[in-house]
Structure formats: structure tokens, C-alpha cells
ZAMAR-527656 format. One record per residue (C-alpha): residue number from 1; residue in one letter; x, y, z. Coordinates in pm, whole numbers, plus 32768, in hexadecimal, padded with zeros to 4 digits. Layout:
<rotis>
+-----+------+------+------+------+
!  nr ! rest !   px !   py !   pz !
+-----+------+------+------+------+
! NUM !    A !    X !    Y !    Z !
...
+-----+------+------+------+------+
</rotis>
This chain:
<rotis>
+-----+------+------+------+------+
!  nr ! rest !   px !   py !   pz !
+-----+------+------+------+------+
!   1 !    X ! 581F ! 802D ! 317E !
!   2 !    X ! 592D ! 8177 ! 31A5 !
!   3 !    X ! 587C ! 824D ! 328E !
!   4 !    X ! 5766 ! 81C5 ! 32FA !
!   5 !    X ! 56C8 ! 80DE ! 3432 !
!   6 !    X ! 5738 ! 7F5E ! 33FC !
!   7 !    X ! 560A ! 7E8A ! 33B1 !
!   8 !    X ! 5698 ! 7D7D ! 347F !
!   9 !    X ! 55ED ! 7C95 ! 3585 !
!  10 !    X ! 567B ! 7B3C ! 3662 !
!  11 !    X ! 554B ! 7A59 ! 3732 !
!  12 !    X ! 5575 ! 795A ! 3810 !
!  13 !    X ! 5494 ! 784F ! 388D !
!  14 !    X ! 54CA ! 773E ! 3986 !
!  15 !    X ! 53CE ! 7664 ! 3A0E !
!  16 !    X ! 5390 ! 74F8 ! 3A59 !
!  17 !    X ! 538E ! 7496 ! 390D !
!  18 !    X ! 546B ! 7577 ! 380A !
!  19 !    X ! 5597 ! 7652 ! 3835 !
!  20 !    X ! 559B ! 7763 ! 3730 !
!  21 !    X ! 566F ! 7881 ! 36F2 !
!  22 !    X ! 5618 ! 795E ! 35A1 !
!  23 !    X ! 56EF ! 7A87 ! 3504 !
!  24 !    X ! 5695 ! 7B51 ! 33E6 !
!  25 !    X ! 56E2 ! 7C81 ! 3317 !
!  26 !    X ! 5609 ! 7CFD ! 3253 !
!  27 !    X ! 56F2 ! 7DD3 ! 3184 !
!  28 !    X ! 57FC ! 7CA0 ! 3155 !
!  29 !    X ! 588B ! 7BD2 ! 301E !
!  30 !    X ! 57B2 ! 7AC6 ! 303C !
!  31 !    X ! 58DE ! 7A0C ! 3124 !
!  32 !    X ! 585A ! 78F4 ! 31FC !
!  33 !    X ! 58B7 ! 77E1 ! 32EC !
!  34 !    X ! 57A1 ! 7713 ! 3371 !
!  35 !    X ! 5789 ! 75C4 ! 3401 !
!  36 !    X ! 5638 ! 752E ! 3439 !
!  37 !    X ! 55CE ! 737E ! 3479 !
!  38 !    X ! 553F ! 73C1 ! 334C !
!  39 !    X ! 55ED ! 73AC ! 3234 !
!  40 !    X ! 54CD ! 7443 ! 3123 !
!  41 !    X ! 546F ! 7539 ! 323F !
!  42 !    X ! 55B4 ! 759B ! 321C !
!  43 !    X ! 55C4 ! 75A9 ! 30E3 !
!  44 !    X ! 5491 ! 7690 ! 30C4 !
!  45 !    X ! 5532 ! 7770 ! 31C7 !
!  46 !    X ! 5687 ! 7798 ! 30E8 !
!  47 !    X ! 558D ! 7812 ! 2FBA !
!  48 !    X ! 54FD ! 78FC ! 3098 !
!  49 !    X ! 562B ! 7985 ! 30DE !
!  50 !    X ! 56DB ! 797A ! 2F95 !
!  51 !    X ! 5592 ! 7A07 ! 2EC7 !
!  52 !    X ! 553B ! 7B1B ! 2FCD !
!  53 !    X ! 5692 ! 7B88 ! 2FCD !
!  54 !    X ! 567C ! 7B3C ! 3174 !
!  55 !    X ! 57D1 ! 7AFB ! 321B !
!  56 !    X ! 5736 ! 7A15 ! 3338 !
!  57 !    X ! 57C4 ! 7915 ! 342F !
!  58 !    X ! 56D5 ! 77E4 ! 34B2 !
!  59 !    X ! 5745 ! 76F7 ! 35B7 !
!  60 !    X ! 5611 ! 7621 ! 3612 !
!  61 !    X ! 55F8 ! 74C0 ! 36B0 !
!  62 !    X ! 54EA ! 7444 ! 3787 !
!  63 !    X ! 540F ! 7303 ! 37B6 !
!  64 !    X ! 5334 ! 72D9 ! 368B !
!  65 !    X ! 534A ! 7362 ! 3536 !
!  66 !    X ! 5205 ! 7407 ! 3539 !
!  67 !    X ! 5258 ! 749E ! 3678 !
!  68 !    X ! 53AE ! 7559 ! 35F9 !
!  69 !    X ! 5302 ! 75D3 ! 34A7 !
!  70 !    X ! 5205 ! 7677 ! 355B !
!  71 !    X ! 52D6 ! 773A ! 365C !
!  72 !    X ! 53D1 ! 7796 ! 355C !
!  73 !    X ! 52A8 ! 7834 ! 3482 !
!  74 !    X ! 5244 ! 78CF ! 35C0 !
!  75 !    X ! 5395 ! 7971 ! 35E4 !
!  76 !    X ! 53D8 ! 79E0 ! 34A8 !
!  77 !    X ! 5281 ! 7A6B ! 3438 !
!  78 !    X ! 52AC ! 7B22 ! 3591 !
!  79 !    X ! 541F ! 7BA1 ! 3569 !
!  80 !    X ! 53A8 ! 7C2D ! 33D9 !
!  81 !    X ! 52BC ! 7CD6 ! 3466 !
!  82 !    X ! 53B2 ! 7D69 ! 359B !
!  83 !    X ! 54A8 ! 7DC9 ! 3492 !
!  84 !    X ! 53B5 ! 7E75 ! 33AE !
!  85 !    X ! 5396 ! 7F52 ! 34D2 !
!  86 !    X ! 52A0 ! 809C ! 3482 !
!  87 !    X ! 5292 ! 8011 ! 333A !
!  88 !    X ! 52D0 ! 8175 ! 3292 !
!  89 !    X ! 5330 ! 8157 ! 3147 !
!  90 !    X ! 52F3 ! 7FD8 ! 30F5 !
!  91 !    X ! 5231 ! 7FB9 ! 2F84 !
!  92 !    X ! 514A ! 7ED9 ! 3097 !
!  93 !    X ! 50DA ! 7E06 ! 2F5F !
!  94 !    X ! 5161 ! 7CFD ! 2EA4 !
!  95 !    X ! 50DF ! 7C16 ! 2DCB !
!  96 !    X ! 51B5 ! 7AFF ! 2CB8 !
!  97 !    X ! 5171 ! 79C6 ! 2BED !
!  98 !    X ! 5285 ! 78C5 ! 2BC2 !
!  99 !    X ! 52CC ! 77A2 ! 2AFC !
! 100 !    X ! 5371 ! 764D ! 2B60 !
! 101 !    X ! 537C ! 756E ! 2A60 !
! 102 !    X ! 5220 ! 74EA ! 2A39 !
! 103 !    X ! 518C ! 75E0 ! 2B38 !
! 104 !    X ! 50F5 ! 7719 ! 2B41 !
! 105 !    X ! 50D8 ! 77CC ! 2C7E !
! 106 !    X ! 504F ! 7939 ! 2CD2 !
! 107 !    X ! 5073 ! 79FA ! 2E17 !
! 108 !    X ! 4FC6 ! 7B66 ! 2E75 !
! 109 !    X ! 5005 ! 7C07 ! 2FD1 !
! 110 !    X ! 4FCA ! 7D26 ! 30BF !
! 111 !    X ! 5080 ! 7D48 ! 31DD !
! 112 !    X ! 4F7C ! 7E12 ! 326F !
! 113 !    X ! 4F6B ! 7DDA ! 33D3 !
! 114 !    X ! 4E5F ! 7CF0 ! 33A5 !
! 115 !    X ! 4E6A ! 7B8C ! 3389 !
! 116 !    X ! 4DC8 ! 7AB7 ! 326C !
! 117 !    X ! 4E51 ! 7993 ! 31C9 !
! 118 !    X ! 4D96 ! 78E5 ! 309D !
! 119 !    X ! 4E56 ! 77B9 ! 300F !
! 120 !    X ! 4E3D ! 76C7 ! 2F04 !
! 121 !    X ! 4F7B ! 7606 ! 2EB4 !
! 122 !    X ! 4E97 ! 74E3 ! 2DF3 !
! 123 !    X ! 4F89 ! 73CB ! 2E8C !
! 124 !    X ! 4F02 ! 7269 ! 2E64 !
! 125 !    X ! 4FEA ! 71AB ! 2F57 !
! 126 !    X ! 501A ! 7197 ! 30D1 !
! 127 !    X ! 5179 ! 71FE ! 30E7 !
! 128 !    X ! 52A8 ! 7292 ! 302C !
! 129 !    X ! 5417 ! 7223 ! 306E !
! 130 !    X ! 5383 ! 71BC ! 31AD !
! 131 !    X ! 52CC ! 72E7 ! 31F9 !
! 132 !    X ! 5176 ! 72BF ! 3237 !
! 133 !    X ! 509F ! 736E ! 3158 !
! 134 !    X ! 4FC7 ! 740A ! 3291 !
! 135 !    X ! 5104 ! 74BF ! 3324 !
! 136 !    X ! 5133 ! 755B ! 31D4 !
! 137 !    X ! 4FF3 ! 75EE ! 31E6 !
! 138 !    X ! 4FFE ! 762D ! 334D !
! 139 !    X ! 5157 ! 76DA ! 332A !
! 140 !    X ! 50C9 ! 77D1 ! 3211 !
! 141 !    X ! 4F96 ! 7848 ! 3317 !
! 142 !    X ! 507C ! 784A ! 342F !
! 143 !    X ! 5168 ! 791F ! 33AC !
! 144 !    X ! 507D ! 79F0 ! 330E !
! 145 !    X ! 4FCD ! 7A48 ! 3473 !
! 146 !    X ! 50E2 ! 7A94 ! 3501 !
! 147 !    X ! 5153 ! 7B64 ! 33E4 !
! 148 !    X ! 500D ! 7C25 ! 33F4 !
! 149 !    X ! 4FE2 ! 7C08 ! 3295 !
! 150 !    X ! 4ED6 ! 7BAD ! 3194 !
! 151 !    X ! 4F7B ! 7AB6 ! 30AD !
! 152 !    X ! 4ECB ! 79DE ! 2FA7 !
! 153 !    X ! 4F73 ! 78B6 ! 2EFC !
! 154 !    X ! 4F1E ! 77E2 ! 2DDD !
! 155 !    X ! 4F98 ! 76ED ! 2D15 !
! 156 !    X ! 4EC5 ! 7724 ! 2BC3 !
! 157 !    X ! 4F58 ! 75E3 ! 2B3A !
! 158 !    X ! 5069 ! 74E8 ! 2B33 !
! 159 !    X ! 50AD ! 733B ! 2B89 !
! 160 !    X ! 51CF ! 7307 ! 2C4F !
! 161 !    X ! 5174 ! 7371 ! 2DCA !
! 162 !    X ! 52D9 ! 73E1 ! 2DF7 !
! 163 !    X ! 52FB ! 74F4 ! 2CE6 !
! 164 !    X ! 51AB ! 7570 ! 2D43 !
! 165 !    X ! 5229 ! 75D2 ! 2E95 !
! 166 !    X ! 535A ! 7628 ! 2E3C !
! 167 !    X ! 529D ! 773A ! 2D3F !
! 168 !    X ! 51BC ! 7781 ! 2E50 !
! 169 !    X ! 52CD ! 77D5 ! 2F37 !
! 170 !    X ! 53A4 ! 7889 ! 2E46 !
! 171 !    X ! 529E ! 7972 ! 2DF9 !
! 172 !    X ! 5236 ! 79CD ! 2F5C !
! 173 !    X ! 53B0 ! 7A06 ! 2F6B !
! 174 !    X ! 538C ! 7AEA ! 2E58 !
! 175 !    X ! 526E ! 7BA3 ! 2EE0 !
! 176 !    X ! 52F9 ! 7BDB ! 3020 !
! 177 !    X ! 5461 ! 7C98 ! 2F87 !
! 178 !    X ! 5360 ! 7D59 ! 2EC7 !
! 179 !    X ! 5268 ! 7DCB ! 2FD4 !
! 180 !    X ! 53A6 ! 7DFB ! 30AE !
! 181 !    X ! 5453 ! 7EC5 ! 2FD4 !
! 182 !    X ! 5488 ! 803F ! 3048 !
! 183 !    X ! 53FF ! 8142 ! 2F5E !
! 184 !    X ! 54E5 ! 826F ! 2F11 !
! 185 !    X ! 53EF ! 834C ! 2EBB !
! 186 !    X ! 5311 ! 82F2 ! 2FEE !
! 187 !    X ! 5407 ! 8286 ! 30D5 !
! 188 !    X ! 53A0 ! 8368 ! 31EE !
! 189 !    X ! 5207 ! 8302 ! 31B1 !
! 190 !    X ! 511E ! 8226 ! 324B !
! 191 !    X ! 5084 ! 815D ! 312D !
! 192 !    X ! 4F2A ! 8174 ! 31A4 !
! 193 !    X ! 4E19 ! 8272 ! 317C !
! 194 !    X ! 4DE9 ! 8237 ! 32D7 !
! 195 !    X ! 4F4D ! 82D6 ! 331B !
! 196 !    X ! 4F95 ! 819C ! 33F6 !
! 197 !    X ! 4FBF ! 7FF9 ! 33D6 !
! 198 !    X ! 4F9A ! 7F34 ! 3516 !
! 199 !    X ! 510B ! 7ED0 ! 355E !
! 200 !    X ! 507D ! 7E0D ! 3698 !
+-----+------+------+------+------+
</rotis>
């Protein structure tokens, strides 16, 4: 963006059990090189990226798979919210339905400075490409408390357990680019009638 601050962020996490390093830009192309142990994970990560219009790195390893997904969601709910900064100017809500195939999925948001996640993906079996359906789930709240954000996702109908995610995750994608997106005519404003967010 010509002119103005760069919405940009990088987090890094080491501990016992996961190595991660995170890089995004808010105000990117959508550009993205991530590697994950998990190759769906990964995959959800790239349509994050590539929906939100996100340029973001993600280099994370680590001991279990359940381990990685959550400190990655950690990190990059947390570097969002670093990049959004003051917030000033951000639409702050975004909300989109999307279709995959069979599927029908629907996300609304608020990146508030509040935390709420309500989720219904209606999946049916225990894991997805080798991602277990629980660290799906868990992922979505993660990142959402860390993103400070109220976010609710459903999946109002569909059969295969892939598409549905895939919806699911394109939309929140699709939320996010929205909410994110600076306002020209309010660029300079707070979008609260509180005149602040908690960017905390």
C-alpha cells in the first residue's frame, strides 16, 4: 500500500516440541510458501493465503501433528492481529458463503478484539487426508483466539468431508480479505463507537 504503514508481521516459536517461524502480509498477492507434516494442513494454509490475498511464509516441524497445527494457529492468529496494528481503517467485518461442489459453507466475522468462535463444519468422519478431524476444529478456535476475533463457521450442507472444509476454509479466507480490507473513506477511523478495538 503507496504511502502508508506495512501491515506486515514474522513469529517465531521454539519449544520442546515444534519449531515454527510465520511471515505474513496482509496487503500481499496472495503469494505463499509453506511447509507443514501435514499435508491437508498445508493445504488449508495455502487457501488461506491464496483467498485472503496474504503473502505468508510457514516453516513448521515438530513432534506430533496436533502439536505443530496448534502452534502454527497460535502464530498466525497472533501475527494478523500484530499486523492489523491500530486497526484504523479495516471494514472490521466480513462475512461470505462458498460453494465446493456438493457443499455449502457460510462464514461471518468480527475481528473485534474479542474472541468467540462458533463452528459447525457437519463432518461425519475422523480424519481428512490424514488430518484428524479434531485438529481441524481445534485449528479454527485456535486461530481465532489468537486473532481476537469473533468468527462463526458453518457448513449448511454438503457429503464429501473434504469439500466441506475446503468451503469452510475458503470462506473464512474470504472473510478475513474483507474485514482486512482498508477503507478509503475511513482510513484514518477507528471502526468502533467506542473510538478504540483491543489490539492486545
Amino acid at each position: 500500500m503507496k504511502g502508508s504503514i506495512a501491515r506486515v508481521a514474522e513469529k517465531t516459536r521454539a519449544s520442546k516440541e515444534t519449531t515454527i517461524k510465520v511471515k505474513i502480509n496482509l496487503d500481499g498477492k496472495g503469494n505463499f510458501n509453506i511447509t507443514t507434516k501435514v499435508p491437508f494442513f498445508t493445504h488449508m494454509l495455502q487457501m488461506i493465503a491464496k483467498h485472503g490475498r496474504i503473502d505468508m511464509d510457514v516453516d513448521a516441524t515438530g513432534d506430533l501433528d496436533h502439536h505443530v497445527i496448534e502452534d502454527t494457529a497460535i502464530l498466525l492468529g497472533t501475527a494478523m492481529r500484530e499486523a492489523l496494528g491500530e486497526m484504523k481503517g479495516i471494514y472490521r467485518f466480513g462475512n461470505h458463503y462458498m460453494a465446493m461442489d456438493e457443499s455449502l459453507a457460510r462464514c461471518v466475522l468480527d475481528i473485534s478484539g474479542r474472541s468467540y468462535f462458533v463452528g459447525n463444519l457437519k463432518l461425519e468422519g475422523l480424519d481428512i487426508e490424514g488430518m484428524k478431524v479434531e485438529d481441524i476444529e481445534h485449528f479454527l478456535l485456535t486461530f481465532t483466539q489468537n486473532l481476537k476475533a469473533n468468527v462463526h463457521i458453518e457448513v449448511l450442507y454438503g457429503e464429501n468431508d473434504h469439500h466441506k472444509v475446503e468451503a469452510a476454509v475458503k470462506a473464512l479466507a474470504l472473510s478475513l480479505r474483507m474485514a482486512m480490507k482498508i477503507d478509503e473513506q475511513a482510513k484514518d477511523d477507528i471502526p468502533s463507537t467506542k473510538g478504540m478495538l483491543d489490539t492486545k
